[in-house]
mmJSON file of the N, C-alpha and C atoms, coordinates in Angstrom:
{"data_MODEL":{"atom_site":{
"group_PDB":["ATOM","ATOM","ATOM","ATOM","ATOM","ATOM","ATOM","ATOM","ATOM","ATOM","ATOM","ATOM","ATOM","ATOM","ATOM","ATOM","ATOM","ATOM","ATOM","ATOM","ATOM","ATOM","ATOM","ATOM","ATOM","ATOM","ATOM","ATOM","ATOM","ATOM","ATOM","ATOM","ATOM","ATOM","ATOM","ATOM","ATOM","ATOM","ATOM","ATOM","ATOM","ATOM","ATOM","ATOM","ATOM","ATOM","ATOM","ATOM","ATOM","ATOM","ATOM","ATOM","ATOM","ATOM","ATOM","ATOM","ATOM","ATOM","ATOM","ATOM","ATOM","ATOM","ATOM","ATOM","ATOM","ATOM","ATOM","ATOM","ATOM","ATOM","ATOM","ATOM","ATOM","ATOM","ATOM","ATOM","ATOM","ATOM","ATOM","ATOM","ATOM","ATOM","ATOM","ATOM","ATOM","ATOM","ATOM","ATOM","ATOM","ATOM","ATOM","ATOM","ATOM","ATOM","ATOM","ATOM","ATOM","ATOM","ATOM","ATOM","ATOM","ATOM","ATOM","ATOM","ATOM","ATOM","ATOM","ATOM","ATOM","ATOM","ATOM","ATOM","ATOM","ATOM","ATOM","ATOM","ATOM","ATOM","ATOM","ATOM","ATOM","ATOM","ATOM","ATOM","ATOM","ATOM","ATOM","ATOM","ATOM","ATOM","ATOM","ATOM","ATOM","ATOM","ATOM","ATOM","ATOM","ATOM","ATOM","ATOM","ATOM","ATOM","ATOM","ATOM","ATOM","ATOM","ATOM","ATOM","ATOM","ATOM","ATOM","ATOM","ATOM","ATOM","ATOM","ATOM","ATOM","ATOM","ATOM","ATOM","ATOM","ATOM","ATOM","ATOM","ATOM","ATOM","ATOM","ATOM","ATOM","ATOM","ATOM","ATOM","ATOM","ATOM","ATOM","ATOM","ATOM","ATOM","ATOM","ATOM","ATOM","ATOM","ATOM","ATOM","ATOM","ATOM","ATOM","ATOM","ATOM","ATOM","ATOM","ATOM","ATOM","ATOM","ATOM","ATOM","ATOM","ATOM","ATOM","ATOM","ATOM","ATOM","ATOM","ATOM","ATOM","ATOM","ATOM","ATOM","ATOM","ATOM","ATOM","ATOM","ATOM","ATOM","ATOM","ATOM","ATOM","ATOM","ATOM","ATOM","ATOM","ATOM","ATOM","ATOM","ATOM"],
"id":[1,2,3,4,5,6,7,8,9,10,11,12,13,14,15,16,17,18,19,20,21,22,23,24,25,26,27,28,29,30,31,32,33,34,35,36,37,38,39,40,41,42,43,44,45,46,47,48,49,50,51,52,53,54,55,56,57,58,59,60,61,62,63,64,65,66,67,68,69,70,71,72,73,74,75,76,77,78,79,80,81,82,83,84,85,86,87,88,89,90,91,92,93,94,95,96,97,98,99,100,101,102,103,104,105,106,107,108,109,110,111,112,113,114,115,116,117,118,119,120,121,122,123,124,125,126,127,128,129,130,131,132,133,134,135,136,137,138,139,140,141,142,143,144,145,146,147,148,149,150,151,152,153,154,155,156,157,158,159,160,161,162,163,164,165,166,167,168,169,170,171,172,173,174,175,176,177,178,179,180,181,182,183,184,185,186,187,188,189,190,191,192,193,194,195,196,197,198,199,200,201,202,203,204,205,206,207,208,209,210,211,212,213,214,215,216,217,218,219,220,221,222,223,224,225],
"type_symbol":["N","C","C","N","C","C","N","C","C","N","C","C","N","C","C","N","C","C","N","C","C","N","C","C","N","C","C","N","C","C","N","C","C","N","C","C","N","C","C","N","C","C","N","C","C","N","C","C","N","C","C","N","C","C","N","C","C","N","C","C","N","C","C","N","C","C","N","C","C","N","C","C","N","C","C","N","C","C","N","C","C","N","C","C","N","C","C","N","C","C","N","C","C","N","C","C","N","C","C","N","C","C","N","C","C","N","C","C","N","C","C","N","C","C","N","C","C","N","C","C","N","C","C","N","C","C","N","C","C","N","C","C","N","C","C","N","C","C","N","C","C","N","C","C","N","C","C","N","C","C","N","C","C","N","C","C","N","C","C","N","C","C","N","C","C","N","C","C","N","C","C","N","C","C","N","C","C","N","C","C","N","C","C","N","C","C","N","C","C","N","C","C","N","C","C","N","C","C","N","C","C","N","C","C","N","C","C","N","C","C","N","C","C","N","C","C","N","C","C","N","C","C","N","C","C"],
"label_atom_id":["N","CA","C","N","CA","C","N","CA","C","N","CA","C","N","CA","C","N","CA","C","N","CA","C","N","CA","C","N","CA","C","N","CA","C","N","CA","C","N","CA","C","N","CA","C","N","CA","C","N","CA","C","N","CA","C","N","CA","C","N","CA","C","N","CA","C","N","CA","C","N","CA","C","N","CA","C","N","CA","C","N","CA","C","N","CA","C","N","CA","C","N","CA","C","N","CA","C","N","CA","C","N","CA","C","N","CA","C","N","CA","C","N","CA","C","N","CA","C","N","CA","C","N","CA","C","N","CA","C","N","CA","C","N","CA","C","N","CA","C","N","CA","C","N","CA","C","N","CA","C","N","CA","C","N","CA","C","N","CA","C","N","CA","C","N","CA","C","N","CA","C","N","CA","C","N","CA","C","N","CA","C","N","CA","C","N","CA","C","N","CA","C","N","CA","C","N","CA","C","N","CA","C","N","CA","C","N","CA","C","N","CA","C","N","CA","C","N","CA","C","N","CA","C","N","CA","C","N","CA","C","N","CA","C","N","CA","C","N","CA","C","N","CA","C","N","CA","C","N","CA","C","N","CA","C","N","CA","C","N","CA","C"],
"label_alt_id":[null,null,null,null,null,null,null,null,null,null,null,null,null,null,null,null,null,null,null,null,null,null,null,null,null,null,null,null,null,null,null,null,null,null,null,null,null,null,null,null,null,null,null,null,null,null,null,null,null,null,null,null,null,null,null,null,null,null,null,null,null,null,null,null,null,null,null,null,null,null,null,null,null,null,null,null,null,null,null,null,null,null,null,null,null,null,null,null,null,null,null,null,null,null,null,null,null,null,null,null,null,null,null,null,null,null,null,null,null,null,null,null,null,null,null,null,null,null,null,null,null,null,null,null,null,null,null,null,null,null,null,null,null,null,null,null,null,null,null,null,null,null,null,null,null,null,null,null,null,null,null,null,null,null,null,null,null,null,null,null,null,null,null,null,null,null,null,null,null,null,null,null,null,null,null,null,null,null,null,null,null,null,null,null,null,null,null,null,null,null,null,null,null,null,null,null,null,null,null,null,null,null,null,null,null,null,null,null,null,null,null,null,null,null,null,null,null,null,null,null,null,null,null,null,null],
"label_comp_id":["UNK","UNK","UNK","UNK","UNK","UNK","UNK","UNK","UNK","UNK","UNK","UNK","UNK","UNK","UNK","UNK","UNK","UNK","UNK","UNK","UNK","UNK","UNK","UNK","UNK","UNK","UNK","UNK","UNK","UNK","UNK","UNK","UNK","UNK","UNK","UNK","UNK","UNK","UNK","UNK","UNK","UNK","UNK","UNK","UNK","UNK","UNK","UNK","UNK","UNK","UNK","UNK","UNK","UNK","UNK","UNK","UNK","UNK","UNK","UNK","UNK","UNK","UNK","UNK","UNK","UNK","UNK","UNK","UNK","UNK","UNK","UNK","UNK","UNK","UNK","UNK","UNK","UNK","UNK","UNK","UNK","UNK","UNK","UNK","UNK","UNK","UNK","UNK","UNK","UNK","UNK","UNK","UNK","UNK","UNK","UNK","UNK","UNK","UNK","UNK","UNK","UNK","UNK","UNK","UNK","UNK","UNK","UNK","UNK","UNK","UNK","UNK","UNK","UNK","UNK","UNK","UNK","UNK","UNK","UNK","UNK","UNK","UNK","UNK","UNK","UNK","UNK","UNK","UNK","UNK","UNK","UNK","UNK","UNK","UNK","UNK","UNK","UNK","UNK","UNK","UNK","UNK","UNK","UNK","UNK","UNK","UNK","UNK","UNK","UNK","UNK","UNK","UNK","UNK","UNK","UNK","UNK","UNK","UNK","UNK","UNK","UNK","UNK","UNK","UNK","UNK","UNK","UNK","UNK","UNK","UNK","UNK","UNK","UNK","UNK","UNK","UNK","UNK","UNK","UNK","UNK","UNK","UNK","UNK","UNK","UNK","UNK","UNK","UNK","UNK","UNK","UNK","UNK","UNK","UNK","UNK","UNK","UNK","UNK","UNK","UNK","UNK","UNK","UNK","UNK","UNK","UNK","UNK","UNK","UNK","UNK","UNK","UNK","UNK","UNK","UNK","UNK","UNK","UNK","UNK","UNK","UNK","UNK","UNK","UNK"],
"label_asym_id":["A","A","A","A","A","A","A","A","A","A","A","A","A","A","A","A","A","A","A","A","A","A","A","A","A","A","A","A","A","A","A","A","A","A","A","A","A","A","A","A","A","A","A","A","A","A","A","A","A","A","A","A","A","A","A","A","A","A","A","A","A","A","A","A","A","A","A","A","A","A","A","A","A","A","A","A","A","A","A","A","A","A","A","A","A","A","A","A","A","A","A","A","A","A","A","A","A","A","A","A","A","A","A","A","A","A","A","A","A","A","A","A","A","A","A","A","A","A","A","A","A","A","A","A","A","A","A","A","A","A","A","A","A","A","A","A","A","A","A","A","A","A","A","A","A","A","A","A","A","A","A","A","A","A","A","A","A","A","A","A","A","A","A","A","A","A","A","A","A","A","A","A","A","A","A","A","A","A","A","A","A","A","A","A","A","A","A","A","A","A","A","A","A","A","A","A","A","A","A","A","A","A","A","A","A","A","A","A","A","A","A","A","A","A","A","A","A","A","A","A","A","A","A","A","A"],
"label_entity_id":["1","1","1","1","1","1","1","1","1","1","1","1","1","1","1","1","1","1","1","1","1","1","1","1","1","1","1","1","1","1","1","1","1","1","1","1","1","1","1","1","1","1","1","1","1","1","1","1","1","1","1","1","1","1","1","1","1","1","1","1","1","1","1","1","1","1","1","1","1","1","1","1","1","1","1","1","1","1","1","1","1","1","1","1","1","1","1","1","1","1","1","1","1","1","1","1","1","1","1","1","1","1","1","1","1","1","1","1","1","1","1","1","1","1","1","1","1","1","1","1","1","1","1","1","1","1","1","1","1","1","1","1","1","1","1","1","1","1","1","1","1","1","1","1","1","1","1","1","1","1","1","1","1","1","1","1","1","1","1","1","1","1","1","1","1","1","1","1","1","1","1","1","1","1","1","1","1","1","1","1","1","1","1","1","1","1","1","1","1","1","1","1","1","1","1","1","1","1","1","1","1","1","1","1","1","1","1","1","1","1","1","1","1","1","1","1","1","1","1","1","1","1","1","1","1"],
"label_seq_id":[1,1,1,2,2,2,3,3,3,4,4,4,5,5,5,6,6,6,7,7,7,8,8,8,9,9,9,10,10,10,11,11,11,12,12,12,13,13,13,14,14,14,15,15,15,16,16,16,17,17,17,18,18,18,19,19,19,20,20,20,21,21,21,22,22,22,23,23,23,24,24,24,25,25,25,26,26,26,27,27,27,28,28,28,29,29,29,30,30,30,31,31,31,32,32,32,33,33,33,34,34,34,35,35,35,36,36,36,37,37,37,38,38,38,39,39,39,40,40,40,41,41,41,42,42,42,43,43,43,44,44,44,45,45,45,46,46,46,47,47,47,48,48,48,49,49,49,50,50,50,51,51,51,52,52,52,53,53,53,54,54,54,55,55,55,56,56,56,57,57,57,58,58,58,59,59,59,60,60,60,61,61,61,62,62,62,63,63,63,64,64,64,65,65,65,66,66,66,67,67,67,68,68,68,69,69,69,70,70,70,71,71,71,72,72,72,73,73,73,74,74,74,75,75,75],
"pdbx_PDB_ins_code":[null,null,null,null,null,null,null,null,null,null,null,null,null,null,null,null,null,null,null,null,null,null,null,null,null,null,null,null,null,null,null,null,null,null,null,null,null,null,null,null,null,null,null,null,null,null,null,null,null,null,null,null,null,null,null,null,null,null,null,null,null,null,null,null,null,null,null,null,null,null,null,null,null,null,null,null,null,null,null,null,null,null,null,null,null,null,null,null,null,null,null,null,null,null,null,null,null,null,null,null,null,null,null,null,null,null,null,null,null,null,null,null,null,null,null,null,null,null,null,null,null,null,null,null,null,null,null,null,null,null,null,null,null,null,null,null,null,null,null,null,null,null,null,null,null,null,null,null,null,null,null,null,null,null,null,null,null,null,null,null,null,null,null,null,null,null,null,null,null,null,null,null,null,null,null,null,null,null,null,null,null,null,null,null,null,null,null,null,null,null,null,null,null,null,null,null,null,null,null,null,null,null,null,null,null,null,null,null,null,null,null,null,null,null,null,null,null,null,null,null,null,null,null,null,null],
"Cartn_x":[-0.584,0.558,0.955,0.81,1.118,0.51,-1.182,-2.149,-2.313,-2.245,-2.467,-1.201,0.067,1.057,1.357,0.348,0.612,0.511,-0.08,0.11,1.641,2.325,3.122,4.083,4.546,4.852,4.804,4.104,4.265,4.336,4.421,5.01,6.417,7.03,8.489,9.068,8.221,8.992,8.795,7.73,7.667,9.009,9.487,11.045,11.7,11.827,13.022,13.476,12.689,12.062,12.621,11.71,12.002,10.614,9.646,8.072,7.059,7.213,5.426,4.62,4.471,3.017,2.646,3.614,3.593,2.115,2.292,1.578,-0.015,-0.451,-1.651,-2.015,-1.181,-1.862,-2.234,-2.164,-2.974,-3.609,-4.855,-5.964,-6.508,-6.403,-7.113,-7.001,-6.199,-5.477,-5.806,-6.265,-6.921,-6.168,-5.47,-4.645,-6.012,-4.864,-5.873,-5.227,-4.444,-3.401,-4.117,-4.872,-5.867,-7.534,-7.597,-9.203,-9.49,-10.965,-10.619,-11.025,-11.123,-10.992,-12.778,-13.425,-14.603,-15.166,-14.235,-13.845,-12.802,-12.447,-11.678,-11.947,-13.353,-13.584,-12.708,-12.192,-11.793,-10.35,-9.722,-8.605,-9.141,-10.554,-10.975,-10.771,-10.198,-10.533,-11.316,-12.09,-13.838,-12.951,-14.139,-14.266,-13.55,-12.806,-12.204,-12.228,-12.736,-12.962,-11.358,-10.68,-9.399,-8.356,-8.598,-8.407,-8.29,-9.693,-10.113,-9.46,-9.605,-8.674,-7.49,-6.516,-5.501,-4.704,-5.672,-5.609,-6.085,-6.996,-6.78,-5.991,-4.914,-4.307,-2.746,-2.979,-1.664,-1.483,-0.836,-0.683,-1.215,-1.686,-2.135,-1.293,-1.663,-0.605,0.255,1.575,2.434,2.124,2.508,2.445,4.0,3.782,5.139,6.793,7.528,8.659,9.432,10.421,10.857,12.354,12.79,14.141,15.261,15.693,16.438,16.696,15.09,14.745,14.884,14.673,14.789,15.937,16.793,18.506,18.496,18.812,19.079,18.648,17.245,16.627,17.306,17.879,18.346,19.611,20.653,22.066,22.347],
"Cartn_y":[6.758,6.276,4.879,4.794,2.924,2.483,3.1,1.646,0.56,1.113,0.515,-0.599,-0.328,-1.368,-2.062,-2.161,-2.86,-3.959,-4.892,-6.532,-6.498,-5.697,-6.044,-5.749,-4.294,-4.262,-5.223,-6.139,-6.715,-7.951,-8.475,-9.489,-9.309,-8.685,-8.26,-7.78,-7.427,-7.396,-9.086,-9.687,-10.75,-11.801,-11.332,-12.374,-12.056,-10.411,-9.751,-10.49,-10.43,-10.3,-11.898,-12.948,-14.196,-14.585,-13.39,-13.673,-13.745,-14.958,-15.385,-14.741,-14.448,-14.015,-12.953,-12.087,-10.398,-10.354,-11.722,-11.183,-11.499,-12.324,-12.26,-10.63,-9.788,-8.574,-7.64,-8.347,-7.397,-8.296,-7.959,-8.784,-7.484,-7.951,-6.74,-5.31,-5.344,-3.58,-3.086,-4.094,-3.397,-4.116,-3.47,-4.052,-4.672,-5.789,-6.832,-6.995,-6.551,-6.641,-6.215,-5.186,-4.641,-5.107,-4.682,-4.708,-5.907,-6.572,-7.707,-7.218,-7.858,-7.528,-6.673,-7.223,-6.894,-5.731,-5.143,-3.721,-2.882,-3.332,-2.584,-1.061,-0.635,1.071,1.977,1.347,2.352,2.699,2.289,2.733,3.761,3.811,4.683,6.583,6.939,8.531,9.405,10.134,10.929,11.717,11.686,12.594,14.023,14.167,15.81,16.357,17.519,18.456,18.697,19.114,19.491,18.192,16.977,15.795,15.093,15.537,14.919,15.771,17.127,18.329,18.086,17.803,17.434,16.159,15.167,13.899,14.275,14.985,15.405,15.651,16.721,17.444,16.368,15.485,14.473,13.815,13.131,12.386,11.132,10.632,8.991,7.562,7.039,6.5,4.933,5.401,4.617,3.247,2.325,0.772,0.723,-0.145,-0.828,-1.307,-0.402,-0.981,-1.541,-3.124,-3.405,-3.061,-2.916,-2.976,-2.331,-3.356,-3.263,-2.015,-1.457,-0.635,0.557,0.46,1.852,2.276,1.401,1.376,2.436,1.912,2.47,3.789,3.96,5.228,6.616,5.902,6.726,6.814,6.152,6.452,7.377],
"Cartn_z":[-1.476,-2.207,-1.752,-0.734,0.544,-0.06,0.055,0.595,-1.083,-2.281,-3.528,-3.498,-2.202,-2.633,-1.217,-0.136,1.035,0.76,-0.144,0.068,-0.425,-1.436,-1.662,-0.558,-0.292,1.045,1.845,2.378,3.392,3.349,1.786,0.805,0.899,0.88,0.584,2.247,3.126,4.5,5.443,4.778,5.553,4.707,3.334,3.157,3.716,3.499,3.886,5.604,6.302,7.981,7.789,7.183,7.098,8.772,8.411,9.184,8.276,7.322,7.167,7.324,8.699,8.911,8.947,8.579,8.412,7.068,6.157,4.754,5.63,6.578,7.033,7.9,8.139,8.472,7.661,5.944,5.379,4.47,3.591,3.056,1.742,0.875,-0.141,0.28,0.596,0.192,2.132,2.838,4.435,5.056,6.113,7.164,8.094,8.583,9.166,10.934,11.589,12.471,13.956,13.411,14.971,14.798,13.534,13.378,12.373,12.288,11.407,10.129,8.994,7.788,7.683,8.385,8.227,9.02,9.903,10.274,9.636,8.424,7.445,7.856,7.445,7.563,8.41,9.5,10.484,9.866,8.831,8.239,6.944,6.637,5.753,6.694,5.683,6.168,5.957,6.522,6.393,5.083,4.264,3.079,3.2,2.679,2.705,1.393,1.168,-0.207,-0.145,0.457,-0.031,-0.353,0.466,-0.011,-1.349,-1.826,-3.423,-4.051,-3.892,-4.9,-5.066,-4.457,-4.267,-4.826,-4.705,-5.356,-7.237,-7.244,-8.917,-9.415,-8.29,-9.148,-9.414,-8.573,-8.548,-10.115,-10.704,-12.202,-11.678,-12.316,-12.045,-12.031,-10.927,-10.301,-11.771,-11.835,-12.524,-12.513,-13.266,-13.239,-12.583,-10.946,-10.69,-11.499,-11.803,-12.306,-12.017,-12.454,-12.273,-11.289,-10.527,-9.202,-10.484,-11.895,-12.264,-13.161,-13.603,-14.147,-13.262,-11.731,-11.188,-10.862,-10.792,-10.682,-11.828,-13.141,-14.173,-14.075,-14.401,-14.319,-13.024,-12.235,-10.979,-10.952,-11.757,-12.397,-13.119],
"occupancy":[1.0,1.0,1.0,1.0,1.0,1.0,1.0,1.0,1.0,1.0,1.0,1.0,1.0,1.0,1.0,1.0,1.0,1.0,1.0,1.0,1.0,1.0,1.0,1.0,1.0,1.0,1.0,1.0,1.0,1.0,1.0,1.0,1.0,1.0,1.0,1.0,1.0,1.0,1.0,1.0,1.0,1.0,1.0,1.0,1.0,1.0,1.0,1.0,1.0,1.0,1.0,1.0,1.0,1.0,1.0,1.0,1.0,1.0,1.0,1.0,1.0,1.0,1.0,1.0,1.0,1.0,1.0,1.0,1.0,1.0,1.0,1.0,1.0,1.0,1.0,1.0,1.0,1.0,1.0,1.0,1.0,1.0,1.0,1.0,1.0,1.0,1.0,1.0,1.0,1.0,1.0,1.0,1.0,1.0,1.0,1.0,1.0,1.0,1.0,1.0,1.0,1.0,1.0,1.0,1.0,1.0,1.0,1.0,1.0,1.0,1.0,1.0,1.0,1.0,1.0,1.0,1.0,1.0,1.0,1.0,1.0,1.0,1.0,1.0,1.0,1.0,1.0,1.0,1.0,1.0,1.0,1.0,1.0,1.0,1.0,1.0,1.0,1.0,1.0,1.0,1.0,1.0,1.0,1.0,1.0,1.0,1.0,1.0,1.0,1.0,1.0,1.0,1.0,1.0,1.0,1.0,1.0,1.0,1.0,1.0,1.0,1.0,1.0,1.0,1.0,1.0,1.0,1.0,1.0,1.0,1.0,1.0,1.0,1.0,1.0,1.0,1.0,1.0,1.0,1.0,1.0,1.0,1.0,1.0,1.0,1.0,1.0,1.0,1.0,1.0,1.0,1.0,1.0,1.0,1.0,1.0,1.0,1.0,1.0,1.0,1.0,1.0,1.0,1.0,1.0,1.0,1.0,1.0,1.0,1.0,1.0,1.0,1.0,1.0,1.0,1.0,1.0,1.0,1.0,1.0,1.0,1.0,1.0,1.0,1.0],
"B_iso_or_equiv":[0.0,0.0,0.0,0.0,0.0,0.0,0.0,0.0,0.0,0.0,0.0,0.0,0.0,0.0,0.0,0.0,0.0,0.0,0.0,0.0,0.0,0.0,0.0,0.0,0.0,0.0,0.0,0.0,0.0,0.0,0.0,0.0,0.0,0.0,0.0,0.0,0.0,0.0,0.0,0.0,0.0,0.0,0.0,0.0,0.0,0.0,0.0,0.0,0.0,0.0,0.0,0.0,0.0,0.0,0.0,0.0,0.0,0.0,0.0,0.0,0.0,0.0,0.0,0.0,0.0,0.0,0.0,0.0,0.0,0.0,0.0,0.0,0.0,0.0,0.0,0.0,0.0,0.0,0.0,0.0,0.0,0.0,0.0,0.0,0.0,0.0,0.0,0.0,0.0,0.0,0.0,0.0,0.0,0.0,0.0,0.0,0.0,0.0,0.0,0.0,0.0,0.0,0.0,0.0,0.0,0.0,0.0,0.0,0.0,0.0,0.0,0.0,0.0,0.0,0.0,0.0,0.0,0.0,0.0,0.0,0.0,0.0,0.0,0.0,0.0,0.0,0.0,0.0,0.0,0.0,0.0,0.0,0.0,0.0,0.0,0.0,0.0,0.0,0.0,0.0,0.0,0.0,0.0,0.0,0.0,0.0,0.0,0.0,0.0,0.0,0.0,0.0,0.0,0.0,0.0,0.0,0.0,0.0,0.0,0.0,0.0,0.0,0.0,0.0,0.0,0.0,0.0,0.0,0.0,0.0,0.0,0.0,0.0,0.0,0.0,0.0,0.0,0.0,0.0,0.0,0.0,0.0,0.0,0.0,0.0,0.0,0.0,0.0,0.0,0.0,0.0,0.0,0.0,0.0,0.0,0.0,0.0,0.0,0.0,0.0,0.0,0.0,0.0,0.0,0.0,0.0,0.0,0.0,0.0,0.0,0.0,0.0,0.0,0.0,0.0,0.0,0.0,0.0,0.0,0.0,0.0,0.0,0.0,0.0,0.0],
"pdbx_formal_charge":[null,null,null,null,null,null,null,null,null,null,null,null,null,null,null,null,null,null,null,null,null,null,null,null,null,null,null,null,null,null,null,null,null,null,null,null,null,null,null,null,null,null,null,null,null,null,null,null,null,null,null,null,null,null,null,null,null,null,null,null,null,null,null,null,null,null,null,null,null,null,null,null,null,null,null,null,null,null,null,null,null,null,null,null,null,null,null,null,null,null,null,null,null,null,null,null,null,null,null,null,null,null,null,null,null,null,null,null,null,null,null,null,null,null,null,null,null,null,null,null,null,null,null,null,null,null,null,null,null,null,null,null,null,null,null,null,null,null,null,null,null,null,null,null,null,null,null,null,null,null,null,null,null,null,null,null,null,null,null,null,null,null,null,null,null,null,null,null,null,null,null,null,null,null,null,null,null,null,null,null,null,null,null,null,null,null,null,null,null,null,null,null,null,null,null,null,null,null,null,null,null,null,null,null,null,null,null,null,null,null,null,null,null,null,null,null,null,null,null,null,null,null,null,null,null],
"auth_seq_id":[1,1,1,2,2,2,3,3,3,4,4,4,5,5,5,6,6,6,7,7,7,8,8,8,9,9,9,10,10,10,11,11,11,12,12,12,13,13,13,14,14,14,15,15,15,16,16,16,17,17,17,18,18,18,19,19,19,20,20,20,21,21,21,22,22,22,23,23,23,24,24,24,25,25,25,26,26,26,27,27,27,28,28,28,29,29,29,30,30,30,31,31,31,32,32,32,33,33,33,34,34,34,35,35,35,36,36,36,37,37,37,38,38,38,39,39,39,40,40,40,41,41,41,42,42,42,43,43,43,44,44,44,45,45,45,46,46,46,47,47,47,48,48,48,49,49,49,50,50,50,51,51,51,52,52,52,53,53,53,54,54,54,55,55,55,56,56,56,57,57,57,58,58,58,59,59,59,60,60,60,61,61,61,62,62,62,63,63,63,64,64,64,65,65,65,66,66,66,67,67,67,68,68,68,69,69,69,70,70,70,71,71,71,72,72,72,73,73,73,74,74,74,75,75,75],
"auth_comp_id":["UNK","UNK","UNK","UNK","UNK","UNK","UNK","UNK","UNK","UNK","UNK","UNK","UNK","UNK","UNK","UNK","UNK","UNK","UNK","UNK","UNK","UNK","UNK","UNK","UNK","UNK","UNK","UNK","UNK","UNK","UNK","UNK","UNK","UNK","UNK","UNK","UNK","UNK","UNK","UNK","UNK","UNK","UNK","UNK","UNK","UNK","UNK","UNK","UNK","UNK","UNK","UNK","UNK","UNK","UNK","UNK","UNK","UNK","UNK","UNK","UNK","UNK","UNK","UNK","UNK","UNK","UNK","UNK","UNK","UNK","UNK","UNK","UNK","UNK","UNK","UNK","UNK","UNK","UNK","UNK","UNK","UNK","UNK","UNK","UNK","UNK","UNK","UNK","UNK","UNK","UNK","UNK","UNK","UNK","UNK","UNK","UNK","UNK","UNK","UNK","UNK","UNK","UNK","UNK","UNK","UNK","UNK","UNK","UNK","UNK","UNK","UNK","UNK","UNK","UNK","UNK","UNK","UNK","UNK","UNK","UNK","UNK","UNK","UNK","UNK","UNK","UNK","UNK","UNK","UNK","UNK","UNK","UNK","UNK","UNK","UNK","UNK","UNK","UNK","UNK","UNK","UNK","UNK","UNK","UNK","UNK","UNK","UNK","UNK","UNK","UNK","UNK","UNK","UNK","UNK","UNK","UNK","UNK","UNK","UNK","UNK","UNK","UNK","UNK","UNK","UNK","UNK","UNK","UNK","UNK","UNK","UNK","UNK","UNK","UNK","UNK","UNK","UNK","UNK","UNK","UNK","UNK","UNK","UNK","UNK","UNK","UNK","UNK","UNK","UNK","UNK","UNK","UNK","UNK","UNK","UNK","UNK","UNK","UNK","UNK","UNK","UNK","UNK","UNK","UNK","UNK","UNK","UNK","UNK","UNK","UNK","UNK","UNK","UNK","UNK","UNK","UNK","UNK","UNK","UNK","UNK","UNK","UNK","UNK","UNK"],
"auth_asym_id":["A","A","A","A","A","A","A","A","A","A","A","A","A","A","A","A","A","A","A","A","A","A","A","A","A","A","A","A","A","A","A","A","A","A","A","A","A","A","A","A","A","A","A","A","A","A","A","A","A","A","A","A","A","A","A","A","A","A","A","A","A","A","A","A","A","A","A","A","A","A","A","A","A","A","A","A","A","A","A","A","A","A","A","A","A","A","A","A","A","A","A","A","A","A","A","A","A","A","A","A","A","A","A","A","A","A","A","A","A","A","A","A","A","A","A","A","A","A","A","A","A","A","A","A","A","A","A","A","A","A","A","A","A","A","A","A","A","A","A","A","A","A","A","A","A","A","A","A","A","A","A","A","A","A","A","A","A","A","A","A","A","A","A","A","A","A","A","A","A","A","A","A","A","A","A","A","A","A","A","A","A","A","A","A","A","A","A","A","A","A","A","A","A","A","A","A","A","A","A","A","A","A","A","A","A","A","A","A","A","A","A","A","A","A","A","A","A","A","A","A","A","A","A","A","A"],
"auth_atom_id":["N","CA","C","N","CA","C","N","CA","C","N","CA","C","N","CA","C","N","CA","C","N","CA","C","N","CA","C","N","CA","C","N","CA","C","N","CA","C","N","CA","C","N","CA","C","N","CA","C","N","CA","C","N","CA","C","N","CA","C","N","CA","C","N","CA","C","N","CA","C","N","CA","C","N","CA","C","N","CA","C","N","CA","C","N","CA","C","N","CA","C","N","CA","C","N","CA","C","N","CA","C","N","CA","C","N","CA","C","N","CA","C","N","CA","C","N","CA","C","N","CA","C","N","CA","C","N","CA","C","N","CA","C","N","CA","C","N","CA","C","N","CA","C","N","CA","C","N","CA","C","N","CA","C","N","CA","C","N","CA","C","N","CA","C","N","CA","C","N","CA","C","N","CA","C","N","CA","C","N","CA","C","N","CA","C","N","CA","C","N","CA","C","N","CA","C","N","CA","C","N","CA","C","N","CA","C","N","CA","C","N","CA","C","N","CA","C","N","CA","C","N","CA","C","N","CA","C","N","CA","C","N","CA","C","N","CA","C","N","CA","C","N","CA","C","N","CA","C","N","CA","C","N","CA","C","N","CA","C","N","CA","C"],
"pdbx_PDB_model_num":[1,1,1,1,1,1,1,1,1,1,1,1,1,1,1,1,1,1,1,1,1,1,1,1,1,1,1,1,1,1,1,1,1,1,1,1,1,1,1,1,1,1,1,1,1,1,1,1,1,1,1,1,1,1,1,1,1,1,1,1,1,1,1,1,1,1,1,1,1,1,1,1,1,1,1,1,1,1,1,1,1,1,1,1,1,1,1,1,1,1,1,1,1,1,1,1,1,1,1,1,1,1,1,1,1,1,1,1,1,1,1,1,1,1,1,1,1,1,1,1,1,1,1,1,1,1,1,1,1,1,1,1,1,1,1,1,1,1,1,1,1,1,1,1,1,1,1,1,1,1,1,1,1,1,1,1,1,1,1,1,1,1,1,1,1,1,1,1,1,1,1,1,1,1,1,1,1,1,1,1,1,1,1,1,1,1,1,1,1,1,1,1,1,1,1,1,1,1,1,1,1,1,1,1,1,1,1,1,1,1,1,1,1,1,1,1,1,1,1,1,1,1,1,1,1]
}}}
């Protein structure tokens, strides 16, 4: 559910923060902070059959809505 929105995440904590450089610890969807981008894998998790099942049975993930829109919707 994170990882499809960590650049943004960490787009939005490095204003919030007012740290720049928060957006260099992540790179195409792989945190970059311990391992370098080209050791991405070690944030991959081994294959799980109950994993994938599970992820089927979820709805497919929403397009980002607007702040002003989730206000509303949650009033």
């Amino acid at each position: 559910m994170i990882v499809p929105r960590l650049q943004q995440l960490y787009a939005w904590s490095a204003h919030e923060l007012a740290a720049p450089g928060l957006v260099d610890c992540v790179r195409d969807g792989a945190l970059t902070y311990a391992w370098s981008f080209e050791d991405r894998g070690v944030w991959q998790p081994p294959k799980s059959f109950i994993f994938q099942m599970a992820r089927r049975a979820l709805p497919p993930a929403r397009r980002d809505r607007g702040r002003d829109e989730r206000l509303t919707t949650m009033a």
